[in-house]
Every structure is written in structure tokens, then in C-alpha cells.
N, C-alpha and C positions, 0 to 999 in steps of 0.2 A: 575533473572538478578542481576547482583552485586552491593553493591554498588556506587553510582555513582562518580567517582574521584573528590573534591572540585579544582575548579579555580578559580584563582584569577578576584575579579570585575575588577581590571585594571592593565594593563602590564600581564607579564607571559608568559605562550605559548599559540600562538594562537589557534584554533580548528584544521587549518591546517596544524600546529606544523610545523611555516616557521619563532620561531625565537621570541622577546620581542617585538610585536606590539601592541601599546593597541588597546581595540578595541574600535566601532566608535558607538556613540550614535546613538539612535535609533531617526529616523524622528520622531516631531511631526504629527500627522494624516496623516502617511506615507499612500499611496495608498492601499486597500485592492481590493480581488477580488472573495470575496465569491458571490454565487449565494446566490439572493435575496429568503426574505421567513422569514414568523414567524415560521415554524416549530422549534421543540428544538434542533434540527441540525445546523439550519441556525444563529438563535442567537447564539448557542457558536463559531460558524466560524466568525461570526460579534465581539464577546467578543475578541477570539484570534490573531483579524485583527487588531484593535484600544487599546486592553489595554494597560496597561505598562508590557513590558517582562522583569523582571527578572531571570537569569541563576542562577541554585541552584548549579550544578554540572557537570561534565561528567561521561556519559557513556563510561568505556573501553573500552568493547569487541565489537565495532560497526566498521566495516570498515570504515566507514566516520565521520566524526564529527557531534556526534548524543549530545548535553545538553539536562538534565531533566530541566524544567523550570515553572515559575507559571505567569499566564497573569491574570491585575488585572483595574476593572477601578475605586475601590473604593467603590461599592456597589458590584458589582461580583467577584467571582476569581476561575480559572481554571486551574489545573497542565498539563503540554505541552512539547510535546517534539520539540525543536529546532533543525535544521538541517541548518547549514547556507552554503550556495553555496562556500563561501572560502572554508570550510572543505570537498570538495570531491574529491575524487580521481579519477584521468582522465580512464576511460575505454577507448578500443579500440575501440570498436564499437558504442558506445551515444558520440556524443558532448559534449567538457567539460561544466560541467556551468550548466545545462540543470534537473537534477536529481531532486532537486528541485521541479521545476515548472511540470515533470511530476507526482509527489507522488501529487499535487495540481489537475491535470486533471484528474485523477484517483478517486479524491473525487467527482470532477464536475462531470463525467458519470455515476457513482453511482447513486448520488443523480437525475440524472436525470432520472434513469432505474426508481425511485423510491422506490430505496434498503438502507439499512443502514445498510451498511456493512464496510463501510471504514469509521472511525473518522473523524470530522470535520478537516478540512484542510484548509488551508490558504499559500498564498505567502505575506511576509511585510519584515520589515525592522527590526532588533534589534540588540544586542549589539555588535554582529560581521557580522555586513551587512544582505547582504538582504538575506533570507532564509525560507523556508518550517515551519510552524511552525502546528503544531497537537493535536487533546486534547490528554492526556496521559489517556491508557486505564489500571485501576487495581489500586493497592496499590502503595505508592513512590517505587522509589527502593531500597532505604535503611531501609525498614520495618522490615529487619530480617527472613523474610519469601520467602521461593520460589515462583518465578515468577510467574506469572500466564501463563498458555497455553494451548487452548484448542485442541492441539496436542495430548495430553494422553488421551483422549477420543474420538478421531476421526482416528487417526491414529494408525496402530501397524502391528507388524511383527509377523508371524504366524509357524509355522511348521508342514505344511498340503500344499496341490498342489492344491485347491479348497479356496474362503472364505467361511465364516460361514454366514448364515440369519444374513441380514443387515450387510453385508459388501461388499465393491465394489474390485476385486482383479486390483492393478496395477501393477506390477512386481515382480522379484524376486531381492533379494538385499542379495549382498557378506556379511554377518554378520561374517566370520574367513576365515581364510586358508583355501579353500575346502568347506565349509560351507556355503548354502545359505538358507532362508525364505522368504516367500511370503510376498511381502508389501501391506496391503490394508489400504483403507477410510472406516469411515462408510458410507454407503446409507443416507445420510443426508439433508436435502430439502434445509439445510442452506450452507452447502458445495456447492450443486449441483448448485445455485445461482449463490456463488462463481466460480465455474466453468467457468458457463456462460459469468460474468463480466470479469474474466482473460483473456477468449477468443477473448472477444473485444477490451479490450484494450493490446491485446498481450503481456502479462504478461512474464517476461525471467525471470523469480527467484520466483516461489512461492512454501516455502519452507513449513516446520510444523510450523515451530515457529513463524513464521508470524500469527497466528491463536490466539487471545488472548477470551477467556469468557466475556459476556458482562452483566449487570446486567439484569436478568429475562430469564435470556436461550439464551438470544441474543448470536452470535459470531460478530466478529470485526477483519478485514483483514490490516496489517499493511504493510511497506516495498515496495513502487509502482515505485522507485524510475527507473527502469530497464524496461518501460514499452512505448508501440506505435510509438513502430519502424514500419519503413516502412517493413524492411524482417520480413516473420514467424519466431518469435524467441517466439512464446508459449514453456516453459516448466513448470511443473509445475508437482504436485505429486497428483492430482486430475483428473484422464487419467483415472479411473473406469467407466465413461458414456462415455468412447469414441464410437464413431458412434452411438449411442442410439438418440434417437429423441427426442425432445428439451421436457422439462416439460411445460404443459400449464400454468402456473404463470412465464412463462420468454417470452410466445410468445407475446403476449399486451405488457409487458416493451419496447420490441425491436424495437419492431413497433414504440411506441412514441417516443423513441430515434431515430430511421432515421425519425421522422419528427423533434423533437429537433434540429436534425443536419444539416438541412437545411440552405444552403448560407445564410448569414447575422442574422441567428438568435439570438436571446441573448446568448444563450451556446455554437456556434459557433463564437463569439466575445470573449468572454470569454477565451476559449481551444485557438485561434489563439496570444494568448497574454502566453500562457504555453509550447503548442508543435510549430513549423513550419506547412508549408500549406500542404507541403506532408504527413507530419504525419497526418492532420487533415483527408487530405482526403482519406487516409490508413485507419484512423478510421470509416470515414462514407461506406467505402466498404466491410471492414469487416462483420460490422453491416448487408449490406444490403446480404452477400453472407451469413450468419450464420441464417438468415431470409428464405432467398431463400433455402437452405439446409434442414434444420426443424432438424438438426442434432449436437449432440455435435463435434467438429474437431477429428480428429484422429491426431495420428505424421506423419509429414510426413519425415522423414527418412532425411533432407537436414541439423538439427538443433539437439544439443541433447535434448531427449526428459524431461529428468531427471535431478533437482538442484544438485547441489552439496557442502557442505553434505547439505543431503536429510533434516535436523530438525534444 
């Protein structure tokens, strides 16, 4: 990732680049909405809720308005990426405003499957309104070094009509003129999670580079922003276990999560303050047919099936 463009603490251009508005301080003890819990998930989404967010910089090459930033409460401190609801750009198909609070419900289901796969997430206030704020996974990005991504080790293009032991084949991809190779995943129990959790919360963008290394072999899924719509809009590049029947470490997650998801629950209270009621209840159907199924989804032919670019 490059590094990140410096802005100004006040005046400039906004994230939204609509012009020399300063931006707007951040509420004291602005509302947070991390799910409760001592685990050391739950404390850094409680740290990145309440501390103080300072913007260190921007990120360029982000479609939206993406700052690297550091949240601090004076005994703790934590590098974050900021995404504030002014800086996004209207899609055709999600409600403006909304991207946000869905990369927020994407961390609630996770944590709820009992996965740790998506970084602490948080909705709050800071210094260009209210916005998405995240722990930052990896080195700053002005370290001098290439990014991190766990893309180069799970993903790659092949030139053979078969994959190799441990690898899942998902396509074939135009690499020139005339010239195509096989795109595969590895066979990987952390991808294949991933899988599962895109599935649910109908993932429309999961590309390679979304996929960052986490310390101890972990991975850590970024980017949810495109996510629990009401239409099948899964795509994603993790299509290797299509139709294959579900792994026994994702059938008990599912199960707790349709009962999570139960009218009035606490994570049902929660997600209804992130998505609308349709999305919600989009969510709790999916869940309950991808259960009923015991199968990963296939494409179904109405949505494309593939990001674009693919990393």
C-alpha cells in the first residue's frame, strides 16, 4: 500500500473532496456499538469506540475515503483505519450512507459465528463525522515496505487445466490476448471459513487483496463495505467449494448464529441499528437455507459470479 497522502488537521479537502470544509470534532463519549465481551477483540472495538481518533493521513488508492489513523485513551493505543460516511461514493445498487455501518455488521456476525476473521470494527464519530473505524492489520503504511497480503500465498494462476494437491480450481482468467490460466485458492480451512461467512452475509466484492496475514498464521478479511443485500449479489474468488458440503467446524457456528439471530436478541438489536429490517431478515434466511443445504452455494447465473480486478 503507498504511502498514505498527509491532510490537513483543519480546513483542506475534505475526505469527500467537496471543497475547504473543516471537519467537525469528534463527540465526547460519542455512542459505540461494539458487541459486549472481554475477549481481545471485544476490548479493541471498545478502545476504537471511546478513544481519541487522530487522522495521520490518507490513503490514495481507496475508492472511498479510506485515513490511516491511531485511537488512543492514554493508557492504550491502536492504529485504525477511518472510513467516514461523507467520503463514499454513491453506488447504484446499496443506499448512499450505508457502507459504513455495513463493514460494522460484517464484524457483528463474525464475531458471532465465533470467527476472527474480520478486525475489530466499530461505528462512532470522529473528525469528519461519523464513520466506520477498524483496527489497522500489518505495518503503518508508510513503512517502506510492501503491503502485506495474504493473497500471494492463497491465490495464483496456474498454466495446467487441473489444480495441483491443495489447491481449489476456480476459473480460468484472460491473462493476454488469446491467453488464459487457471485461477485457483488454496484448500485452506481459513479461506474455507471465509467462505462460509461471505456466503452469509452476501459478500459483492471479495477480492485477493482483501486477505491480509495476521500475526501467528492467522488471516484477517477486510473490505465488507458491499455486503447483505437483500438480492444474491455473492461474488467472490473463493467459488473452489462450490456445491461441496459444508465443513464440520462451520455447522455448530451456524446453528448458534440462527439462534443469535433471533427477533429481539442482543445481535439482532445491534445489526437493526447497521442494516434495515429487510436486510436483517435477508440475513437470518440465508443463514437458515445454507444450514438447511449443508452445502457451499454455487453461482447462480442471475449476478456476476467474479470481482473485478480479481486482487
Amino acid at each position: 500500500m503507498p504511502a498514505p497522502e498527509r491532510i490537513p488537521p483543519r480546513g483542506g479537502v475534505s475526505p469527500a473532496g467537496r471543497g475547504d470544509a473543516a471537519p467537525r470534532a469528534a463527540a465526547p463519549g460519542a455512542p459505540a456499538r461494539p458487541s459486549g465481551g472481554d475477549a481481545p477483540q471485544d476490548r479493541t472495538a471498545a478502545l476504537l469506540a471511546r478513544g481519541e481518533l487522530t487522522v495521520v493521513g490518507r490513503i490514495t488508492d481507496a475508492s472511498n475515503a479510506v485515513l490511516y489513523a491511531t485511537v488512543a485513551d492514554g493508557r492504550d493505543a491502536v492504529p485504525c483505519v477511518y472510513k467516514p460516511v461523507a467520503g463514499e461514493r454513491p453506488l447504484w445498487d446499496f443506499p448512499h450512507g450505508t457502507l459504513a455501518g455495513r463493514e460494522v455488521a460484517a464484524y457483528e456476525v463474525c464475531r458471532a459465528l465465533g470467527w476472527d476473521l474480520v478486525p475489530p470494527t466499530v461505528l462512532r464519530e470522529g473528525p469528519y463525522g461519523e464513520g466506520m473505524c477498524q483496527q489497522w492489520i500489518g505495518p503503518p503504511p508508510d513503512g517502506g515496505g510492501p503491503p502485506p497480503n495474504a493473497a500471494e500465498q492463497l491465490l495464483d494462476l496456474v498454466d495446467a487445466e487441473e489444480p495441483g494437491p491443495g489447491w481449489k480450481a476456480v476459473g480460468l482468467a484472460e491473462t493476454a490476448p488469446g491467453r488464459t490460466a487457471l485461477l485457483v485458492h488454496a484448500d485452506d480451512a481459513r479461506l474455507r471459513r471465509l467462505a462460509v461467512l461471505d456466503a452469509v452475509i452476501n459478500n459483492a466484492d471479495r477480492k485477493g487483496g482483501h486477505l491480509l496475514p495476521a500475526p501467528g498464521g492467522g488471516l484477517r478479511a477486510i473490505d465488507h463495505g458491499v455486503t447483505f443485500h437483500t438480492d444474491d449479489k455473492l461474488r467472490t474468488l473463493l467459488w473452489g467449494w462450490a456445491g461441496e458440503p459444508l465443513p464440520e467446524d462451520a455447522v455448530g457456528p451456524l446453528r448458534r448464529l440462527t439462534h443469535a439471530l433471533a427477533d429481539g436478541s442482543p445481535l439482532s438489536r445491534r445489526l437493526s441499528a447497521l442494516i434495515d429490517a429487510a436486510e436483517l431478515a435477508a440475513l437470518r434466511r440465508r443463514t437458515e437455507e445454507l444450514l438447511a443445504s449443508g452445502r457451499h452455494p454455487v453461482p447462480t447465473g442471475e449476478w456476476p459470479a467474479f470481482p473485478w480486478p480479481p486482487i
